[in-house]
C-alpha positions as CSV (number, residue, x, y, z in Angstrom):
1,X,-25.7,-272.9,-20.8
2,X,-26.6,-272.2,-24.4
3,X,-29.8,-272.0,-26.6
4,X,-30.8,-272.3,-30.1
5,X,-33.0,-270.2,-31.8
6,X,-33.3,-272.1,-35.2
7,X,-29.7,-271.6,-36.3
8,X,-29.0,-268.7,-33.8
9,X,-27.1,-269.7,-30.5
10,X,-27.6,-267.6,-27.8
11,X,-27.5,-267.5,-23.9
12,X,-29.9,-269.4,-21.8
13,X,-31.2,-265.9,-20.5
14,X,-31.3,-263.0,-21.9
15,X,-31.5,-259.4,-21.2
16,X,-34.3,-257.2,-22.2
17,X,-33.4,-253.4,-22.2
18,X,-37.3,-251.9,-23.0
19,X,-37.3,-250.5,-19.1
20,X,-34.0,-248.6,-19.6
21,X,-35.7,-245.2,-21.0
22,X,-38.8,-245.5,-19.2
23,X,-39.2,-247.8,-16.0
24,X,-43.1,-249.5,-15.2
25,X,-43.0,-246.8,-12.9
26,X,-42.8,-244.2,-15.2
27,X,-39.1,-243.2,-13.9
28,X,-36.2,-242.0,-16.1
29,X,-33.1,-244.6,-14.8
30,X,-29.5,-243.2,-14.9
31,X,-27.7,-243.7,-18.0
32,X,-24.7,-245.0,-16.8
33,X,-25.7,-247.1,-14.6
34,X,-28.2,-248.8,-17.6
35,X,-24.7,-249.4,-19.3
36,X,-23.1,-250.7,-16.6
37,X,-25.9,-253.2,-15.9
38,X,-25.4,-254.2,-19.8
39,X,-21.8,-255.1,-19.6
40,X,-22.0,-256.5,-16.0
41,X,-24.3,-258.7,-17.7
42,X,-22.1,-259.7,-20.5
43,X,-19.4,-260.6,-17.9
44,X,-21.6,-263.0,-16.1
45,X,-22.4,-265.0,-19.5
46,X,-25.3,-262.6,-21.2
47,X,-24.9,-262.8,-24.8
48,X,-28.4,-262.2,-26.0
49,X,-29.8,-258.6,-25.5
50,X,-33.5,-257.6,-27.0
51,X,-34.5,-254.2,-27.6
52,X,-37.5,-252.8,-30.2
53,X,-37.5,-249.3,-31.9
54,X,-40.7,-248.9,-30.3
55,X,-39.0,-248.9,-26.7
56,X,-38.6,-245.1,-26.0
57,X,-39.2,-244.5,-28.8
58,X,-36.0,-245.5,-29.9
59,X,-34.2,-244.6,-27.1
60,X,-33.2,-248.0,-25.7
61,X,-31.3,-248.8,-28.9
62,X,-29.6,-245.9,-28.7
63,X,-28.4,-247.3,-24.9
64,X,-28.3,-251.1,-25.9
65,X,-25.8,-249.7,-28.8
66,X,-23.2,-247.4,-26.8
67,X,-23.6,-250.9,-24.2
68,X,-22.4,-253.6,-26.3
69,X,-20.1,-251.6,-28.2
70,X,-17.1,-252.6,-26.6
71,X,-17.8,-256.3,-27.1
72,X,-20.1,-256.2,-30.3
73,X,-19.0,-259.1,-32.0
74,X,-19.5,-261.8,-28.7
75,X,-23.4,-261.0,-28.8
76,X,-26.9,-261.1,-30.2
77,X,-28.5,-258.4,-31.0
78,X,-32.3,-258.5,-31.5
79,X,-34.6,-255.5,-32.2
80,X,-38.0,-255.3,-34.4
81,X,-40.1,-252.8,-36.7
82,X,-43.9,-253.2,-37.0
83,X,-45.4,-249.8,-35.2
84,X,-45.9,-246.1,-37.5
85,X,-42.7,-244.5,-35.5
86,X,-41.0,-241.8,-37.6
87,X,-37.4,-243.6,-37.7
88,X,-35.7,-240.1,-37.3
89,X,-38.0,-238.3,-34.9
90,X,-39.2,-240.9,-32.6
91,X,-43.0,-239.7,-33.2
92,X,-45.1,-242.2,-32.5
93,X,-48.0,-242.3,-34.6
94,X,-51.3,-244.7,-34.4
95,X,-51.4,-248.1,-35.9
96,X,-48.8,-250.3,-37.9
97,X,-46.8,-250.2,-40.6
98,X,-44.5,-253.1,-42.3
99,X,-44.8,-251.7,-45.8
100,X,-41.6,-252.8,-47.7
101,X,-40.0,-249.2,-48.0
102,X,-40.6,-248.6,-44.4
103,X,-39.0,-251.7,-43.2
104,X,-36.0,-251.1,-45.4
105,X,-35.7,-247.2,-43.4
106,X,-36.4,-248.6,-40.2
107,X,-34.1,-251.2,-40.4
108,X,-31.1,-248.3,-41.2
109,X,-32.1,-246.5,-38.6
110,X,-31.5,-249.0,-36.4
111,X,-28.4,-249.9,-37.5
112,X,-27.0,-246.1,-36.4
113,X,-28.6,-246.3,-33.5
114,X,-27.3,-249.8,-32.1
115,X,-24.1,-248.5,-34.0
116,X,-23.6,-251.9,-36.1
117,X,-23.3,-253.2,-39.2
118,X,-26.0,-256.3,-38.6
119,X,-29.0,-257.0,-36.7
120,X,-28.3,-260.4,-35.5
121,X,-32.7,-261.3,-35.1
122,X,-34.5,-258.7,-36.3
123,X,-38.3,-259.1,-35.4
124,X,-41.6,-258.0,-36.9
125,X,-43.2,-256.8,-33.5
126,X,-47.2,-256.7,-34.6
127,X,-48.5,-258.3,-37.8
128,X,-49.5,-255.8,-40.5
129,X,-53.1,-256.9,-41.5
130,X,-52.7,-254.5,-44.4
131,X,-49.1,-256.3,-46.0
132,X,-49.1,-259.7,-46.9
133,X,-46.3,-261.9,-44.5
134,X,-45.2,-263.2,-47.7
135,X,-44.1,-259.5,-48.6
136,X,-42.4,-259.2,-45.0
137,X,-40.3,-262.2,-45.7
138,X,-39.7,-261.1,-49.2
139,X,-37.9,-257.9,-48.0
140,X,-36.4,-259.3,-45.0
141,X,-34.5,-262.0,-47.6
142,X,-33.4,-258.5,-49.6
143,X,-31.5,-257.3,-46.0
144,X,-30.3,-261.2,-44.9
145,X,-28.8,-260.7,-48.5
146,X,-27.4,-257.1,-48.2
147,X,-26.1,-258.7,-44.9
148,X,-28.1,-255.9,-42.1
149,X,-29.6,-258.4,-41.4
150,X,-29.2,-262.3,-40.1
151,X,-32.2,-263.9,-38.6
152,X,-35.8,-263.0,-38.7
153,X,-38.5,-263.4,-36.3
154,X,-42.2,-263.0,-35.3
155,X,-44.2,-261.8,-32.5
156,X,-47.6,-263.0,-31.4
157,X,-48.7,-264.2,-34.7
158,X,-51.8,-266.5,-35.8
159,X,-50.7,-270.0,-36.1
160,X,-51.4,-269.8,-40.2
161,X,-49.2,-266.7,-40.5
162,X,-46.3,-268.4,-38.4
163,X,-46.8,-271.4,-41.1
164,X,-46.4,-269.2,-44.2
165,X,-43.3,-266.8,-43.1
166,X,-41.3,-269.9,-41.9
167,X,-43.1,-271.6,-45.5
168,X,-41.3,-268.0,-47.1
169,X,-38.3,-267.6,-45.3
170,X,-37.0,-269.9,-42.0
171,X,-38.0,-268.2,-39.1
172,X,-35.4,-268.2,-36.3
173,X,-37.9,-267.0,-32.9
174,X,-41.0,-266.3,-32.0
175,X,-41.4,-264.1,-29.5
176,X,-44.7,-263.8,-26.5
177,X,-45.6,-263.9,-22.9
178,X,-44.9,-267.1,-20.9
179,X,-44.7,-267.2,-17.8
180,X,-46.1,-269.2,-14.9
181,X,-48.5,-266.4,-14.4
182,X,-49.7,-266.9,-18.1
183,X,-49.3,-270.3,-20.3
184,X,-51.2,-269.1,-22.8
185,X,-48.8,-270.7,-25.8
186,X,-48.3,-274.0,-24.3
187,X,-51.7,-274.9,-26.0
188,X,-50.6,-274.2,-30.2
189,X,-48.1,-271.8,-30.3
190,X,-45.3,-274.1,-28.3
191,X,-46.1,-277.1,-29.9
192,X,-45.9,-275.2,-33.6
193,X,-42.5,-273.7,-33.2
194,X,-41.1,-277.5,-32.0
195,X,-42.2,-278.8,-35.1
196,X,-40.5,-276.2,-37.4
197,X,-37.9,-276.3,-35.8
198,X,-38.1,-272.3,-34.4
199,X,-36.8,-270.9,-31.1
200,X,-39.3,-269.6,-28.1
201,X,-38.4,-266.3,-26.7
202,X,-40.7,-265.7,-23.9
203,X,-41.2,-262.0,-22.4
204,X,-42.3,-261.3,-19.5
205,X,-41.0,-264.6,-17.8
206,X,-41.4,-263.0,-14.7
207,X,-45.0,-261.8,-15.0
208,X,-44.2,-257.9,-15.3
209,X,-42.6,-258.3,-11.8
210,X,-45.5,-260.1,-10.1
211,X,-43.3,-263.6,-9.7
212,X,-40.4,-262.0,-7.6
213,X,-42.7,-261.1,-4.5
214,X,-42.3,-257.4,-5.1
215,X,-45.9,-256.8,-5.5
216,X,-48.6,-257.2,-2.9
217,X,-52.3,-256.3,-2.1
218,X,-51.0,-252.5,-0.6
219,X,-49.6,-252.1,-4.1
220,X,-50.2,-248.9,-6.2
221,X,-49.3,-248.0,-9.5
222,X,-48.3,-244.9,-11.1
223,X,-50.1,-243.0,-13.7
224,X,-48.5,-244.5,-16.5
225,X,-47.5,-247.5,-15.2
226,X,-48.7,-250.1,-17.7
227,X,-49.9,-252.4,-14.8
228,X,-52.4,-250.2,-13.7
229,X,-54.7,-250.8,-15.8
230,X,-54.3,-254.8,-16.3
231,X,-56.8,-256.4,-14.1
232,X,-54.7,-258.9,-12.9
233,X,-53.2,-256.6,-10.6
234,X,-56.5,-255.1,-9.5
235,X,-57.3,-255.0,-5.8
236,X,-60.6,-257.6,-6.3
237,X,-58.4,-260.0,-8.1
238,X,-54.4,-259.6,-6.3
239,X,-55.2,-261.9,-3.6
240,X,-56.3,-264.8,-5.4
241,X,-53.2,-264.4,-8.0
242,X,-50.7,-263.7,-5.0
243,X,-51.7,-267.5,-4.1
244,X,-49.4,-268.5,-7.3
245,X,-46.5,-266.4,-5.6
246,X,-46.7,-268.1,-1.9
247,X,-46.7,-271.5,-3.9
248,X,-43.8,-270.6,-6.1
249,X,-41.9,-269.3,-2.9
250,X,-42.5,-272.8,-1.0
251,X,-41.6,-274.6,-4.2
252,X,-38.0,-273.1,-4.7
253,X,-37.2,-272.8,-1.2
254,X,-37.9,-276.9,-1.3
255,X,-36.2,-277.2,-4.4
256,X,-33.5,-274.6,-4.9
257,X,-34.0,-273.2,-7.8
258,X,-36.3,-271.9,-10.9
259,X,-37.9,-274.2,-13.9
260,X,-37.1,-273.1,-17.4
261,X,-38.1,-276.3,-19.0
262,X,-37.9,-276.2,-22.8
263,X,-34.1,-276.0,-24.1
264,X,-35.3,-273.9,-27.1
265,X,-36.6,-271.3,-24.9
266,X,-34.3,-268.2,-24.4
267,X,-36.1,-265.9,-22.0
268,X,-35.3,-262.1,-21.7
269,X,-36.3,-260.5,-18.1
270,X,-36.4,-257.2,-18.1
271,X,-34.1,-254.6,-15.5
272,X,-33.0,-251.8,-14.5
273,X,-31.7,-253.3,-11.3
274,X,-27.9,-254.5,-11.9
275,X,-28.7,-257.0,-8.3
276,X,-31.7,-258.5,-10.7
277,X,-29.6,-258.4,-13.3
278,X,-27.1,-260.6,-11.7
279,X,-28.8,-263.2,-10.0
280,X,-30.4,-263.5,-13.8
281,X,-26.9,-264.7,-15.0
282,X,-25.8,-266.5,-12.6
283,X,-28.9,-268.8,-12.1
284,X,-28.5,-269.3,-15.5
285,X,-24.7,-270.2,-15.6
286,X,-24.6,-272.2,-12.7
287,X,-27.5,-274.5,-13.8
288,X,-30.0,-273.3,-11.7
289,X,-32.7,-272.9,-14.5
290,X,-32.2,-276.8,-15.5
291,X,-35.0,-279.2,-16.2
292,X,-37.3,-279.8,-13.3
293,X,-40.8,-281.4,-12.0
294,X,-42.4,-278.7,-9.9
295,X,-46.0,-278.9,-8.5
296,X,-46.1,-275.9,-11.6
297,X,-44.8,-277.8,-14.4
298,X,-47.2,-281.1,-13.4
299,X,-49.7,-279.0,-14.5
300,X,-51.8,-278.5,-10.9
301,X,-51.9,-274.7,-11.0
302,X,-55.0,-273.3,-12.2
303,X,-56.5,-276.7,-11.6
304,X,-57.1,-276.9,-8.1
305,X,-54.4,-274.9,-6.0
306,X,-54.4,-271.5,-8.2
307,X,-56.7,-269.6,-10.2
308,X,-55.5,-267.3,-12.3
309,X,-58.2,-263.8,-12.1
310,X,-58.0,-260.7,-14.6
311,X,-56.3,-259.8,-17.8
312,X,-53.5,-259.2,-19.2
313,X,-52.2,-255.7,-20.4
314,X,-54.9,-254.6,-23.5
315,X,-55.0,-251.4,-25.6
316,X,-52.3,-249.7,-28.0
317,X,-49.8,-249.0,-25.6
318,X,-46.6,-251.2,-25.1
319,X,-46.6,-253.3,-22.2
320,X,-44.2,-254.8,-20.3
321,X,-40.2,-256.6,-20.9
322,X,-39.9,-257.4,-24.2
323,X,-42.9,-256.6,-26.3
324,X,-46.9,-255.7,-25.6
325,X,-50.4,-255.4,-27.0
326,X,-52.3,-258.3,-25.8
327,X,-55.8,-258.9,-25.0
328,X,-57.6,-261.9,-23.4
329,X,-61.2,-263.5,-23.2
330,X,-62.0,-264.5,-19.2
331,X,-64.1,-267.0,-18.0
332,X,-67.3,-265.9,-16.8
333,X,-66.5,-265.9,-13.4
334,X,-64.1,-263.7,-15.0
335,X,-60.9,-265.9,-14.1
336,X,-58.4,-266.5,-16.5
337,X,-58.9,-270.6,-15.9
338,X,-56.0,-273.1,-16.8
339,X,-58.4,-274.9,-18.7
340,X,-59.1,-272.1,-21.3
341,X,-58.8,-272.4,-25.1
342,X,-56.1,-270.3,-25.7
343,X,-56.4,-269.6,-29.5
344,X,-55.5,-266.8,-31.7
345,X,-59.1,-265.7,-31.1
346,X,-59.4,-266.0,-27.2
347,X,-55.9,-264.3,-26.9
348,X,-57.2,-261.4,-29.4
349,X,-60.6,-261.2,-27.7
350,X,-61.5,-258.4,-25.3
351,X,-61.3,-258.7,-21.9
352,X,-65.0,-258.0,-20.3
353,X,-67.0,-260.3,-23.2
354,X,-68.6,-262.3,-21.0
355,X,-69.4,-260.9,-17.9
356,X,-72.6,-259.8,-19.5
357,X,-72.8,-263.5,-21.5
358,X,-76.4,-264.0,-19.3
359,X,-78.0,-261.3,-21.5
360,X,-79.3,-262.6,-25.0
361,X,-79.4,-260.5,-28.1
362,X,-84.1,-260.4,-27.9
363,X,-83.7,-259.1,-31.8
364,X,-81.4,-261.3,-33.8
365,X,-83.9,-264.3,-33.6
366,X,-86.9,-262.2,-34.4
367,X,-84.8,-261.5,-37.4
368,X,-86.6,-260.4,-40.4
369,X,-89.2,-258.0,-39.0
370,X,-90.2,-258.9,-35.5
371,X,-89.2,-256.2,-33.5
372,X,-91.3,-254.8,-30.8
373,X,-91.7,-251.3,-33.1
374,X,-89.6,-249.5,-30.8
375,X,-88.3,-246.3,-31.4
376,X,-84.7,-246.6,-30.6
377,X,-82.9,-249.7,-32.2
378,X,-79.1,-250.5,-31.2
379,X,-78.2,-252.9,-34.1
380,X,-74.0,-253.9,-33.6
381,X,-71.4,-256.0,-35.2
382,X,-68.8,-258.1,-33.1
383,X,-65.9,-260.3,-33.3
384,X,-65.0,-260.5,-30.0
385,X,-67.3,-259.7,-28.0
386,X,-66.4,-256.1,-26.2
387,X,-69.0,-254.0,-28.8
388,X,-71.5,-256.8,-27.8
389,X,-70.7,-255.4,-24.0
390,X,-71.9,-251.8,-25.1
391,X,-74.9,-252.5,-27.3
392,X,-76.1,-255.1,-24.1
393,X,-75.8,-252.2,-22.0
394,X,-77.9,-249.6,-24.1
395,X,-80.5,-252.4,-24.9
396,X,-81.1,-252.6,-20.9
397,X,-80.8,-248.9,-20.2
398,X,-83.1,-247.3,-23.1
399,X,-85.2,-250.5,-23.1
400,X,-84.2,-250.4,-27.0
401,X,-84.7,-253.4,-29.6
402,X,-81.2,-255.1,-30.2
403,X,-80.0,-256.5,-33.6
404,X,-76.8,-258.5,-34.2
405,X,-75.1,-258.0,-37.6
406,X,-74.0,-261.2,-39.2
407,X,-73.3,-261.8,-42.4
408,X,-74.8,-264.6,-44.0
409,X,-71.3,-266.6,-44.1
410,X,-68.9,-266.2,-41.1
411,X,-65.4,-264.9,-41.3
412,X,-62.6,-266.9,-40.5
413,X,-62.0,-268.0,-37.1
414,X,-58.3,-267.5,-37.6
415,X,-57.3,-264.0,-36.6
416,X,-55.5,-263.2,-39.6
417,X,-57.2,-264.6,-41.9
418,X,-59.9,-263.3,-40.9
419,X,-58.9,-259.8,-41.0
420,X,-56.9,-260.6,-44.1
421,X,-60.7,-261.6,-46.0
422,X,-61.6,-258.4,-45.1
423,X,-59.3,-256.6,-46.1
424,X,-59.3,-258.2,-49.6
425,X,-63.9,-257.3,-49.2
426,X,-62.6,-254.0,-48.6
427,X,-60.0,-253.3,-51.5
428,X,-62.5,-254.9,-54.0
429,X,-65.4,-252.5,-52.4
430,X,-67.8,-256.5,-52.1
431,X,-70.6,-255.7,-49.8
432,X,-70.9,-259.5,-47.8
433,X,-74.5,-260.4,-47.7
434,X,-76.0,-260.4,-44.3
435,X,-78.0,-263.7,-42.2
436,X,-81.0,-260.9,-41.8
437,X,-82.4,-257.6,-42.2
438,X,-84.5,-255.6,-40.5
439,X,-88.1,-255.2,-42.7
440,X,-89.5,-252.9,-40.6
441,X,-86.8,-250.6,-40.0
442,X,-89.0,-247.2,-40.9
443,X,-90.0,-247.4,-37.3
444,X,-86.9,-246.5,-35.6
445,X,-86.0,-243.0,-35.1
446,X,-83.0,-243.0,-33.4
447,X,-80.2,-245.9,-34.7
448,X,-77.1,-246.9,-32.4
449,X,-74.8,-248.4,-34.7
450,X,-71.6,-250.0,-32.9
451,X,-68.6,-252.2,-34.5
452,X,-64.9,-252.9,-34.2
453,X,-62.6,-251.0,-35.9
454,X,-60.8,-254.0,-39.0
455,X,-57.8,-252.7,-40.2
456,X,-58.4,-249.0,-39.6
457,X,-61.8,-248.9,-41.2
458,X,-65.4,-249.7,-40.7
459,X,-65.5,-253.6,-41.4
460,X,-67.1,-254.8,-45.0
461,X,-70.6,-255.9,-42.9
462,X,-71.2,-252.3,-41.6
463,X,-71.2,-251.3,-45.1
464,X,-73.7,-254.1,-46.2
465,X,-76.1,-252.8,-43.4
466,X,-76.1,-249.4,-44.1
467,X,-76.5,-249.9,-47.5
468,X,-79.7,-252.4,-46.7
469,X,-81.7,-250.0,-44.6
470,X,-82.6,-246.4,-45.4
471,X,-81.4,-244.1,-42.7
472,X,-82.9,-241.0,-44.7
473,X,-83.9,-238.8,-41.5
474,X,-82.6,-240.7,-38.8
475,X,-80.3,-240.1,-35.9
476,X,-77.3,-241.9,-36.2
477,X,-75.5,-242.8,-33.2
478,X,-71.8,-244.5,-33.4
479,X,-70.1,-246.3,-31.0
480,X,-67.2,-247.7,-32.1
481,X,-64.0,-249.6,-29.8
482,X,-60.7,-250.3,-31.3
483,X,-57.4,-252.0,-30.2
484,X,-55.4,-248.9,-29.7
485,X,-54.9,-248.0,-33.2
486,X,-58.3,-245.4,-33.1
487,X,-61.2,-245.4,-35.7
488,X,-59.3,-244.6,-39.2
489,X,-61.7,-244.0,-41.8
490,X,-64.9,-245.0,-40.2
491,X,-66.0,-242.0,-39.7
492,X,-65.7,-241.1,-43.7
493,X,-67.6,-244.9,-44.2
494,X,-70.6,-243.7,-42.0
495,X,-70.9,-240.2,-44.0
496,X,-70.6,-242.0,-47.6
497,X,-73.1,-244.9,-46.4
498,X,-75.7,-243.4,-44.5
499,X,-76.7,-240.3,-46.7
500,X,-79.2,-238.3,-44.9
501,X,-78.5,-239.0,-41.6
502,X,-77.9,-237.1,-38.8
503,X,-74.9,-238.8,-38.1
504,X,-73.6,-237.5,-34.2
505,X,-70.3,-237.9,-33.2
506,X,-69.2,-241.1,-32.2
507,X,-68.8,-242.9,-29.0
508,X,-65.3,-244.4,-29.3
509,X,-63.6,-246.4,-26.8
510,X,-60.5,-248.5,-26.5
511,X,-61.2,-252.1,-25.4
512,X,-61.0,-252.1,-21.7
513,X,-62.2,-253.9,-18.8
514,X,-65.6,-254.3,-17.8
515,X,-66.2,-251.5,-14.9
516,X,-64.3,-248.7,-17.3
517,X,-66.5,-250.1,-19.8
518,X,-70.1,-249.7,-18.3
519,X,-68.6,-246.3,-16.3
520,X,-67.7,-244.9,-19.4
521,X,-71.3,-245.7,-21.4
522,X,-73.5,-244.4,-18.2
523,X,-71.9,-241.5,-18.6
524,X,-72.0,-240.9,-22.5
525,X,-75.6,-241.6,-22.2
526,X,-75.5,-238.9,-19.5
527,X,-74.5,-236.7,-21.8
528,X,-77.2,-237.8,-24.5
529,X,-80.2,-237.1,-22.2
530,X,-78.5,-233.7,-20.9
């Protein structure tokens, strides 16, 4: 069985090779037994094999290269750029980088290491907010032209930015989780890439191992083991999500085999287990991932016989099979519900927003002067809700007046254009004009001041605050949370803004469940009355 990926044929299942340096369990596998599970693949059909210079770093296209050599030309080849890795050392470094001139050097790198001539799908693994897409696709057409590279792809991109890199240059794949465990894309993202005509690589179609019966309540993780710290796996929420896998095993042992219902979908299961590996092909090649009517597919799961509790993997490590990064809104029951909204925004959000939704900002409506004349003020700015989590929590323990920044006209709901608008505020140094300000501000003696961290930087509305109210002889008190990519230069934003201030050091924190969350504050706070 054969898919299509825009133009690009591939196999009905792929291979993914990011495990092959570095297992989930933090183990080193063999080397030769990694290449013999490559071309044991190949034998049994596999033609598609996905690798990332970020896996390893590097190191798995090193293996995936000396694998396929001896049969280059009979398969696909896909591999992607996106994070600050040093192309020669392997050093990875914090953030993301698709400037022109690095893409160009990553891209020859690769090309050693896989030990080609071509990249048959070369993917941008994160969206740069801080290049254009319109310059990705430029330089991208440069390679297709110098012939290094053949097909181009994205990875969990907004909707609008999937519309303007096809609108640029065709886009082949896309490239996110999907699985029965999480159906996030069936709501936009699915529906998008059918009509432009682009291929649906899902990762993870096996729900980081959860959907082979392998993991149970007993389950522990290793330190480093990415699943550790995803609270789907957690011990509160395992049994709930283990109903999915009893269902799933009654299902095929009725039916006989798996559902992979889209015939533009190409997924790529991770292993380092040549039996996995196998019975991967050979489902594939004898039919057995055909088009099917399960209990799943009808759309009952999540509904009424399954509820899907925790999140997904968040932060600025990689996660699991194919690519990583993600970060997920729950319900308030904290339950990752079938019925969610699963926009750019919800899948972008952080994970413990609303477990604290019952608690109402008492400041923002008292607005322009109402406060209570406290002497402690915790005034924050949020987009998705996890610094709202932080300042709730200081309001309640210190009993402190609580002010929501806004500005006066909201960004963009749209992910990337909304980080793209401030990164345009930001270039042109515009200060956006906020909904309120605080009139009697003199009062407070000790200011906690938390945001998000927008393209490595303070965002535009932290700037408009500070340079509204007069912290001349105040205690400034930063918390800041970021996806992974730490604070950049907000630290050099607060010293330029707030002149005068006593300005401590900051209270940073990478977005993370709820319980690390409020563990992590008491204790800071701790520290503060120490």
């Amino acid at each position: 069985m054969r898919r299509r990926l825009g133009t690009l044929e591939v196999s009905a299942i792929g291979l993914g090779v990011q495990n092959m340096s570095r297992t989930y369990q933090t183990t080193i596998p063999a080397r030769p037994e990694m290449l013999r599970i490559i071309r044991a693949a190949h034998e049994r059909g596999v033609t598609f094999f996905d690798a990332a210079e970020a896996y390893g770093p590097l190191e798995v296209e090193r293996i995936l290269g000396e694998g396929v050599q001896p049969f280059r030309d009979s398969v696909v080849i896909a591999t992607k750029f996106g994070w600050k890795i040093d192309p020669e050392t392997g050093k990875r470094m914090p953030g993301l980088n698709s400037r022109p001139d690095h893409i160009r050097t990553a891209v020859d790198a690769m090309l050693k290491r896989l030990r080609t001539d071509r990249i048959d799908l070369l993917y941008q693994h994160r969206v740069d907010p801080q290049v254009p897409i319109e310059d990705v696709a430029g330089v991208i057409k440069d390679l297709k032209a110098q012939g290094k590279v053949l097909h181009w792809g994205l990875c969990e991109m907004g909707l609008n930015t999937l519309r303007r890199a096809h609108a640029e240059l065709p886009v082949s794949a896309v490239q996110s989780e999907y699985s029965m465990l999480w159906r996030g894309p069936e709501a936009e993202v699915l529906p998008l890439c059918a009509q432009l005509g682009i291929g649906f690589v899902p990762w993870s179609p096996l729900g980081v191992g959860f959907l082979t019966g392998a993991i149970d309540e007993q389950t522990a993780y290793a330190d480093g083991d990415i699943r550790k710290g995803e609270t789907r796996f957690a011990r509160e929420n395992i049994a709930s999500n283990l109903s999915l896998v009893a269902l799933l095993k009654t299902w095929a042992a009725q039916a006989g085999y798996a559902c992979a219902d889209r015939a533009c979908l190409a997924p790529c299961p991770a292993s380092v287990d040549r039996t996995h590996s196998r019975h991967d092909a050979d489902g594939a090649h004898d039919g057995k991932y055909r088009r099917c009517r399960s209990p799943l597919h009808a759309g009952r799961i999540g509904r009424t016989e399954y509820d899907r509790r925790g999140h997904r993997h968040q932060g600025g490590a990689l996660a699991t099979c194919c690519t990583g990064l993600f970060r997920c809104r729950s319900t308030a029951e904290g339950a990752m519900s079938r019925e969610v909204d699963f926009s750019r925004r919800t899948m972008l959000a952080v994970p413990a927003v609303l477990a604290l939704s019952g608690t109402q900002a008492c400041a923002q409506d008292r607005g322009n002067g109402g406060m209570q004349g406290a002497k402690t003020l915790v005034a924050y700015l949020t987009r998705s809700g996890n610094t709202r989590v932080i300042a709730e929590t200081l309001h309640r323990t210190l009993k402190a007046d609580l002010f929501e920044i806004r500005p006066a006209r909201p960004y963009p709901e749209d992910y990337e254009e909304h980080v793209a608008q401030a990164t345009r505020e930001r270039a042109s140094g515009y200060a956006p004009p906020l909904s309120s300000r605080i009139t009697d501000f003199d009062a407070y003696d000790v200011v906690f001041l938390g945001f998000p961290i927008w393209g490595e930087t303070a965002p535009p509305p932290i700037r408009s605050f500070l340079k509204a109210h007069d912290l001349r002889g105040k205690t400034l008190r930063p918390f800041i949370t970021h996806g992974g990519y730490g604070v950049g230069s907000a630290p050099e934003v607060l010293t330029s803004h707030a002149v005068g201030a006593r300005i401590e050091a900051p209270f940073v924190m990478e977005a993370d469940q709820e319980r690390r969350t409020l563990n992590q504050i008491k204790a800071w706070l701790g520290r503060i009355e120490e």
